[in-house]
C-alpha positions in Angstrom: 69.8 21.9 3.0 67.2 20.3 5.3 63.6 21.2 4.9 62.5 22.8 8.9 58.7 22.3 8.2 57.1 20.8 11.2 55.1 17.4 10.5 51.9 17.2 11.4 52.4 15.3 14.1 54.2 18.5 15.4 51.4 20.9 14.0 49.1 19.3 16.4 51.1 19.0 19.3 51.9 23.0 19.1 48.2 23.2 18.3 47.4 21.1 21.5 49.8 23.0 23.5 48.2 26.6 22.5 44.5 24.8 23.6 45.9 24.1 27.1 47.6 27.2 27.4 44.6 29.0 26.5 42.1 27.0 29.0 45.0 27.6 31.8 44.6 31.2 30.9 40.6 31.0 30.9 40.2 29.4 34.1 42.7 32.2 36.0 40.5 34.8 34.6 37.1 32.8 35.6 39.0 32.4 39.0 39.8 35.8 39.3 36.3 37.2 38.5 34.0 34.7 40.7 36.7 36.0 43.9 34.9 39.3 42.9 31.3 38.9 42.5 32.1 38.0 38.6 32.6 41.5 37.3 35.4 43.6 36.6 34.6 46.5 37.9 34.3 44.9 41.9 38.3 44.0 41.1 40.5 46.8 42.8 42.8 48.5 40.2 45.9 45.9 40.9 43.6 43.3 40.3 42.3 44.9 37.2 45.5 45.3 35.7 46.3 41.4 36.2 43.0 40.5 34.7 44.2 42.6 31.6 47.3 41.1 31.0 45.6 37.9 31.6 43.0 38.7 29.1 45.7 39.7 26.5 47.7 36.8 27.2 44.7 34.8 26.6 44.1 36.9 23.4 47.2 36.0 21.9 46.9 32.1 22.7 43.6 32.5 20.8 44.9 33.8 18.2 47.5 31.2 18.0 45.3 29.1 18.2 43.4 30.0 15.1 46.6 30.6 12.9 47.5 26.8 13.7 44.1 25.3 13.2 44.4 27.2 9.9 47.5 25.5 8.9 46.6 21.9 10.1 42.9 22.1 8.0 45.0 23.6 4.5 47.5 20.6 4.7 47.3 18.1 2.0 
């Protein structure tokens, strides 16, 4: 049996993946809010709803995010 633990090399090329994908994610929201005066409640309600799923989307990358940096700083 073969032991399926990423290296670290792959631990911090996930990591780095997560980063960009939650910059990407920033940046649309930035985008999205500076079309609109920066605040939410100029965008219409379709607009509104994309800058939510953004926002979660962007959540969850954080949150990825975190959980990997956890696991590169406990490695041996």
């Amino acid at each position: 049996m073969t032991d399926e633990t990423p290296g670290p090399a792959a631990k911090v090329h996930a990591y780095e993946q997560t980063v960009l994908e939650y910059e990407k994610l920033d940046k649309q929201i930035d985008q999205l809010l500076s079309s609109r005066g920066g605040r939410p409640e100029n965008l219409s309600d379709q607009e509104f709803a994309h800058y939510r799923e953004l926002a979660d989307l962007r959540d969850l990358a954080y949150n990825r995010m975190k959980t990997l940096e956890r696991g590169l700083l406990d490695e041996p």
